[in-house]
C-alpha angles and dihedrals in degrees: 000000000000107000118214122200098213094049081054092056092038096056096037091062096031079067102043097043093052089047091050093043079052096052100037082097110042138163091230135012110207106199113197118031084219108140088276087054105042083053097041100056084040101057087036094054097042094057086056099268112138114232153180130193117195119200126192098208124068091241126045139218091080106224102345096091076074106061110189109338091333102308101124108241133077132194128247125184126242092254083066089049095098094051086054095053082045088060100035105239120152126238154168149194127270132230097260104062118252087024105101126184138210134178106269081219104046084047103054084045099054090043087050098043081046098052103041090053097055089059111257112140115237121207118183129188085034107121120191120243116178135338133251109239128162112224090333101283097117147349108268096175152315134283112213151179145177117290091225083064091061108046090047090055087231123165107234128137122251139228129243124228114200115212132169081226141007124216114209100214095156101126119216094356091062077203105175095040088059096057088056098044092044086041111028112060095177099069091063081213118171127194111209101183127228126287134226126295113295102144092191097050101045093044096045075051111049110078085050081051092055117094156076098321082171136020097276098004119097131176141212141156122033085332098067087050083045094059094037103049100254135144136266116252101200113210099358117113107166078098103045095048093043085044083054098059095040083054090057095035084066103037083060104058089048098057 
């Protein structure tokens, strides 16, 4: 077959402008493809949810790639084992007994892969600027932009994405929880910020740490220890992919 350019470029934004009309109105709006959120849009959309992640970089899966100061694997405890056997992703023991490793690549592929397939829309180099709110009783949806837009400082208007119900999955930042605690002085939110490395604690923590901070906004991952007060974990992930389906565990009984 000849291929057209122009017949390239037509059917490429034909898709994904019909993809992005459809998810201009959502059940949930997952913000950050970390590993919460990669779980979290997976276990929502395949129990029939519709929902779209948006993710500012041009890749997902947040710090993970990295593994532990850039050696590619990351540990997860034996309570995550069974998440990691959902997804498919391959693991081992290490040598000291009840800590079990996996390949950090092989782990933010198989999310992805996971999450994709279950039909969750994923929208990367989208950042989040602000929330929809009515009167300042609960969080109705995002208002977003490129994320070209906003590293070049450039004045353009965003759009506006509507959900029954929005996941702060953005790690360390706790983004969208700060824009409702800086510009919706109703919820009363504060954001504490996270605390130094203690892996145990912020882990035993976590899933305590994962809820509805605010009516319709709900948070996981690093973000939900951030708002709380808790401590970073470093490259342990069994937290951050159990924090992810209860995320989602919650989000579905409140849409």
């Amino acid at each position: 077959m000849a291929l057209d350019d122009i017949k390239i470029s037509r059917v490429i934004i034909e898709d994904f402008l019909k993809t992005f009309i459809d998810c201009c109105e959502v059940d949930v709006a997952v913000v950050g493809a970390g590993p919460s959120g990669l779980v979290a849009s997976k276990r929502l959309a395949e129990n029939g949810a519709k929902v779209a992640l948006f993710e500012r970089k041009l890749s997902v899966g947040g710090g993970m790639w990295g593994g532990g100061m850039m050696f590619p694997r990351i540990v997860v405890q034996e309570e995550a084992l069974p998440l990691l056997n959902e997804f498919e992703v391959r693991y081992w023991e290490g040598s000291e007994n009840g800590y079990y490793l996996a390949s950090s690549i092989e782990t933010v592929s198989k999310l992805a892969a996971s999450s994709a397939s279950s039909g969750a829309k994923i929208f990367n180099l989208m950042s989040v600027e602000d929330v929809m709110t009515r009167g300042g009783k609960r969080v109705e949806g995002l208002v977003i932009n490129w994320t070209a837009v906003e590293a070049a400082e450039l004045h353009v208007d965003p759009l506006t994405i509507k959900s029954k119900l929005v996941i702060d999955c953005t790690g360390h930042s706790a983004e969208v929880c700060r824009i409702v605690e800086r510009k919706v002085p109703e919820a009363t939110l504060s954001v504490a910020g996270e605390r130094s490395m203690w892996a145990e604690k912020g882990e035993s923590i976590l899933l305590e740490t994962t809820r509805e901070v605010f009516p319709g906004l709900l948070v996981a991952g690093m973000a939900a220890n951030a708002v709380a007060g808790g401590p970073r974990m470093g490259p342990v992930f069994g937290g951050m992919l159990l924090s992810g389906a209860k995320a989602a565990e919650v989000a579905l009984t409140k849409i």
